[in-house]
Every structure is written in C-alpha cells, then in structure tokens.
KEPADO-461620 format. One record per residue: residue in one letter; y, x, z of N, C-alpha, C, O in turn; residue number from 0. Coordinates in Angstrom, 1 decimal, decimal comma, m for minus. Atoms other than C-alpha are relative to their C-alpha. Layout:
// KEPADO-461620
["A"; [Y; X; Z]; [Y; X; Z]; [Y; X; Z]; [Y; X; Z]; NUM]
...
// end
This chain:
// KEPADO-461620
["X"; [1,2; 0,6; m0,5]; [m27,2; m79,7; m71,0]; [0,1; 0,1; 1,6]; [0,7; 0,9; 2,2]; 0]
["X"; [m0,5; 0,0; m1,6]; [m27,3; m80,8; m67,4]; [m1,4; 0,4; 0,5]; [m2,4; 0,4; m0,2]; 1]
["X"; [1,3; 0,3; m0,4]; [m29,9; m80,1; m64,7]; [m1,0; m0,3; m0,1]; [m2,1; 0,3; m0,2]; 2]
["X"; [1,1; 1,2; m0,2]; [m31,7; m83,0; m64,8]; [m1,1; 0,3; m1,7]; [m2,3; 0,3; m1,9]; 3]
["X"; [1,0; m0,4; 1,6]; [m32,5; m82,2; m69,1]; [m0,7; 1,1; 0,6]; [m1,8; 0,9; 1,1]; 4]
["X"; [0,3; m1,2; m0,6]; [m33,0; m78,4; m67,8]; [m1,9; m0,5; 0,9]; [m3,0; 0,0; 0,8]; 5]
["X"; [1,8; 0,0; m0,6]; [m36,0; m80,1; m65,5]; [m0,7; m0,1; m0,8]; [m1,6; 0,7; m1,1]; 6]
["X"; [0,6; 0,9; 0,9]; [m37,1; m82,4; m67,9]; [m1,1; 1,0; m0,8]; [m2,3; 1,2; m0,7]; 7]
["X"; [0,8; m0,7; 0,9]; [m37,7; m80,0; m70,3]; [m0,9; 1,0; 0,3]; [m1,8; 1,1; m0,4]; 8]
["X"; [0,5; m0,6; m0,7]; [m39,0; m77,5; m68,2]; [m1,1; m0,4; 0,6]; [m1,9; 0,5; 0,7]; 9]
["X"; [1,4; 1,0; m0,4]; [m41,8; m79,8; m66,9]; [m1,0; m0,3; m1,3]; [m2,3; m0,2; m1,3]; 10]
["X"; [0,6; 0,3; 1,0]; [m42,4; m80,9; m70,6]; [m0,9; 1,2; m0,3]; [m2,1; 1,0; m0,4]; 11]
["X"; [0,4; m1,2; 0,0]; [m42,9; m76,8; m71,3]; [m1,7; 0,2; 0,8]; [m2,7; 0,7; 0,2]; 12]
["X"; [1,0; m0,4; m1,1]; [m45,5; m76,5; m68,2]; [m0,9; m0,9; m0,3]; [m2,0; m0,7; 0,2]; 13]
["X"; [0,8; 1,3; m0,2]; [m47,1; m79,9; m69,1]; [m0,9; 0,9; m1,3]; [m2,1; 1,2; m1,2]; 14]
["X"; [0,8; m0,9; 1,1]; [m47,8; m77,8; m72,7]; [m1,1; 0,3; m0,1]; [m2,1; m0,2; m0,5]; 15]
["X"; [0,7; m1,0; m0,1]; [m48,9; m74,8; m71,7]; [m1,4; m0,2; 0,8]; [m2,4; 0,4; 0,4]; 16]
["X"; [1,1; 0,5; m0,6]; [m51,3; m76,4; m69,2]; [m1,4; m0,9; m0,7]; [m2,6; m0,9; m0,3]; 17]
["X"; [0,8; 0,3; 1,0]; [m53,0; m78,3; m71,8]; [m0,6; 1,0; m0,7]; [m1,7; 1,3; m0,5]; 18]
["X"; [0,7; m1,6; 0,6]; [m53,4; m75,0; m74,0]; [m1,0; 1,3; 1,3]; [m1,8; 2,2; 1,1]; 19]
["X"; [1,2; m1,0; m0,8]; [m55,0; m73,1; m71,0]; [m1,2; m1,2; m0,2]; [m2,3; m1,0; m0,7]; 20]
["X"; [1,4; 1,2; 0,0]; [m57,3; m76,4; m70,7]; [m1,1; 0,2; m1,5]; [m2,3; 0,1; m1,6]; 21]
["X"; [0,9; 0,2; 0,9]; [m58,3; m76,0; m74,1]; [m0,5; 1,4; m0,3]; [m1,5; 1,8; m0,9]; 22]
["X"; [0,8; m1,4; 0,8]; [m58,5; m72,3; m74,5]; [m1,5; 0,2; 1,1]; [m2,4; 0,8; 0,6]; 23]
["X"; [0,3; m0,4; m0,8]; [m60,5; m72,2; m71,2]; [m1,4; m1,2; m0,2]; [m2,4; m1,0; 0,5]; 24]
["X"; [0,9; 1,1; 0,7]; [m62,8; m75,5; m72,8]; [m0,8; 1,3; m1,5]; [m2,0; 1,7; m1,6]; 25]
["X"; [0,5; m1,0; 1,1]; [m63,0; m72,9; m76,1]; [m1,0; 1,2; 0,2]; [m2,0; 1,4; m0,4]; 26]
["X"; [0,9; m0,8; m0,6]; [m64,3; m69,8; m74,2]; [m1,5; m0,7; 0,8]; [m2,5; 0,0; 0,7]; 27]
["X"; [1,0; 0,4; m0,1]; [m67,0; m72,2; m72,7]; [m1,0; m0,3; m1,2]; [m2,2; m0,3; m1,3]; 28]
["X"; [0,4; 0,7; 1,8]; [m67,7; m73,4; m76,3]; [m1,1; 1,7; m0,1]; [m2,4; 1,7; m0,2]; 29]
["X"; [0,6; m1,6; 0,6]; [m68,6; m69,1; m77,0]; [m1,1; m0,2; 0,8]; [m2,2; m0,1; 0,4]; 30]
["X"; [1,2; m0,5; m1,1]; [m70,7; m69,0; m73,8]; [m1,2; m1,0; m0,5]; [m2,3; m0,6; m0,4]; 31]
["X"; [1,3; 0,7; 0,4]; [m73,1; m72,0; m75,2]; [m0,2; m0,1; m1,2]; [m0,9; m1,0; m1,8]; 32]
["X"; [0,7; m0,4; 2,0]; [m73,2; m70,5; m79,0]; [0,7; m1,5; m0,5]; [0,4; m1,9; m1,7]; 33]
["X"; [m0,9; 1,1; 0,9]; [m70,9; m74,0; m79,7]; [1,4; 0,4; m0,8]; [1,7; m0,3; m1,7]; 34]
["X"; [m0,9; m0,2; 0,4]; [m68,0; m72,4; m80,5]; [0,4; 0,0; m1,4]; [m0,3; 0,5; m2,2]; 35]
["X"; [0,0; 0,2; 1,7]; [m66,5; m73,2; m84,0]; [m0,6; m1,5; m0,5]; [m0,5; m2,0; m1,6]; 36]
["X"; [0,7; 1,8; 0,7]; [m68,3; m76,8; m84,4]; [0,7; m1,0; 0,7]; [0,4; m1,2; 1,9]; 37]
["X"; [m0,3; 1,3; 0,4]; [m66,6; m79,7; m84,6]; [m0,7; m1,0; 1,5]; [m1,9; m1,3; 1,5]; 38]
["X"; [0,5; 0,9; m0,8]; [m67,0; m82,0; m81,2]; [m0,3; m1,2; m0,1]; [m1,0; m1,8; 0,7]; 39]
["X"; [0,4; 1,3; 0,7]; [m67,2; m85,0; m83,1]; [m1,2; 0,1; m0,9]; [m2,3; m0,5; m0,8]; 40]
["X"; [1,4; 0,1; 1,0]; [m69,5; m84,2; m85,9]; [m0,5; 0,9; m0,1]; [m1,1; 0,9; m1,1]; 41]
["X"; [0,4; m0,8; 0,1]; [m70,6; m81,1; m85,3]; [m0,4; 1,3; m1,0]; [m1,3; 2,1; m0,9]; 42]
["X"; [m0,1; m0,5; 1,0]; [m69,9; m79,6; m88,3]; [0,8; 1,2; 0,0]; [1,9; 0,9; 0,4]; 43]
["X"; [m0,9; m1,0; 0,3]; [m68,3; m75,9; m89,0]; [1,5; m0,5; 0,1]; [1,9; m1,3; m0,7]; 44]
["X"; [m1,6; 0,0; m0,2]; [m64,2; m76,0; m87,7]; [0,0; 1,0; m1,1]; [m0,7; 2,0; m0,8]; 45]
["X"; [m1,0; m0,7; 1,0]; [m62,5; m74,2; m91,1]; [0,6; 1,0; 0,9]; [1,0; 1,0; 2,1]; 46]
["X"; [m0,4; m1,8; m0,4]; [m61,6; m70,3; m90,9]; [1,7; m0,2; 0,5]; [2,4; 0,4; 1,3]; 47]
["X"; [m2,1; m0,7; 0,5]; [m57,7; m71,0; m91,8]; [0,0; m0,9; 1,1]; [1,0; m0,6; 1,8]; 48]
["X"; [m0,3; 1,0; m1,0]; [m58,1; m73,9; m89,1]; [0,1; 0,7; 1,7]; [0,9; 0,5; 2,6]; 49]
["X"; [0,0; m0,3; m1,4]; [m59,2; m72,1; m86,1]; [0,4; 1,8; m0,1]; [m0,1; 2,4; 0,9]; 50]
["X"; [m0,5; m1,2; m0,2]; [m57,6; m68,5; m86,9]; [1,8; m0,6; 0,0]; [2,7; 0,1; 0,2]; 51]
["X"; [m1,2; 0,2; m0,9]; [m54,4; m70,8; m86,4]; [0,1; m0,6; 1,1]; [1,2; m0,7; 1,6]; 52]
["X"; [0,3; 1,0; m0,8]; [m55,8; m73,0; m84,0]; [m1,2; 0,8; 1,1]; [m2,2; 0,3; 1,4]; 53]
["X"; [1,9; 0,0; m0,4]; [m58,6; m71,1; m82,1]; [m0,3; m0,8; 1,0]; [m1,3; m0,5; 1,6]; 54]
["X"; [0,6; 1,2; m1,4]; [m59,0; m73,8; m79,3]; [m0,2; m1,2; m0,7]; [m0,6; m2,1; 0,0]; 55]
["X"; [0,4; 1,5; 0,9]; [m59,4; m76,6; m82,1]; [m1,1; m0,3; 0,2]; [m1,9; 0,3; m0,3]; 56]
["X"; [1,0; 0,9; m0,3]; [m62,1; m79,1; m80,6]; [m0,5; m0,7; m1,2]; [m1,5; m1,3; m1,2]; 57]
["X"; [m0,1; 1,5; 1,0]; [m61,6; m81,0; m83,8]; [m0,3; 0,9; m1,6]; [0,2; 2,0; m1,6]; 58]
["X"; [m0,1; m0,2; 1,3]; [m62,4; m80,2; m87,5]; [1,3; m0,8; m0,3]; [1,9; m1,7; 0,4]; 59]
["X"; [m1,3; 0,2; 0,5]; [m59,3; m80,8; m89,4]; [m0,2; m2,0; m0,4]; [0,7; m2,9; m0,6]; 60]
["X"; [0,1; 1,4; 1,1]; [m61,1; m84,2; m90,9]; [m0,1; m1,0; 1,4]; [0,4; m2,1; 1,3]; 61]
["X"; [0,2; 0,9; m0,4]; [m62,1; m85,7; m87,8]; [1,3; m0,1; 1,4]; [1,4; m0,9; 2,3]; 62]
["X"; [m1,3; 0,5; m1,1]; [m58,7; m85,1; m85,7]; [1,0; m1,0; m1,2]; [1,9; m1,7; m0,7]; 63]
["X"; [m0,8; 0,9; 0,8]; [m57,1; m86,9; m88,6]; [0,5; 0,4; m1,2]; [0,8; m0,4; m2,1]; 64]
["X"; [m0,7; m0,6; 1,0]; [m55,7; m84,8; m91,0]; [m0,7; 0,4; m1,6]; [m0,2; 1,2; m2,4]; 65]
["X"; [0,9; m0,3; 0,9]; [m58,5; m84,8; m93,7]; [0,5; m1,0; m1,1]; [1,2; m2,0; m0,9]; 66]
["X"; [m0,8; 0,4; 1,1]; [m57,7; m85,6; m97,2]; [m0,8; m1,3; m0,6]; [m0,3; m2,0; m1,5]; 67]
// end
C-alpha cells in the first residue's frame, strides 16, 4: 500500500469516527430531554438488542430500513 491509500484510508477512519462522536454526542442530548431510546421518525421504543449494540441508534430498526 502506498501513501496516498495510507491517506485515503486514514481520512476514511477519521471521517467514521467523527460521525460516531456526532451521534453519541446527538444520543447523550436525547438522555438530557427524557428522548433517549425513541425512534426519531416514529417515535416509537428503539429495541433492547438494537441499541445495547447500537446505543447512538436515531432509528428503530424498521424505520432505518431493516424491518421485516
């Protein structure tokens, strides 16, 4: 791998992690106004198994797309 991948990817990494602070730091706002855990679209309970792997999940599993 040359440099230029070496940036690449290294930018990709930071581009990440910078999203996951956005959302954990979106999530801890969520706790402070008793929203935390509901669904930004429909307002409905976010799933246990969902957000004990997910805890910054904005989305219920159904209305980010993945609902059956």
């Amino acid at each position: 791998m040359d440099a230029l991948q070496q940036q690449a990817m290294a930018r990709a990494g930071q581009r990440s992690l910078h999203g996951r602070l956005s959302r954990c730091v979106s999530a801890l706002a969520a706790v402070d106004r008793g929203e935390y855990g509901l669904c930004r679209a429909c307002d409905e309970p976010i799933g246990y198994r969902r957000l004990a792997a997910y805890p910054e999940a904005p989305l219920c599993i159904e209305c980010q797309g993945g609902g059956r």
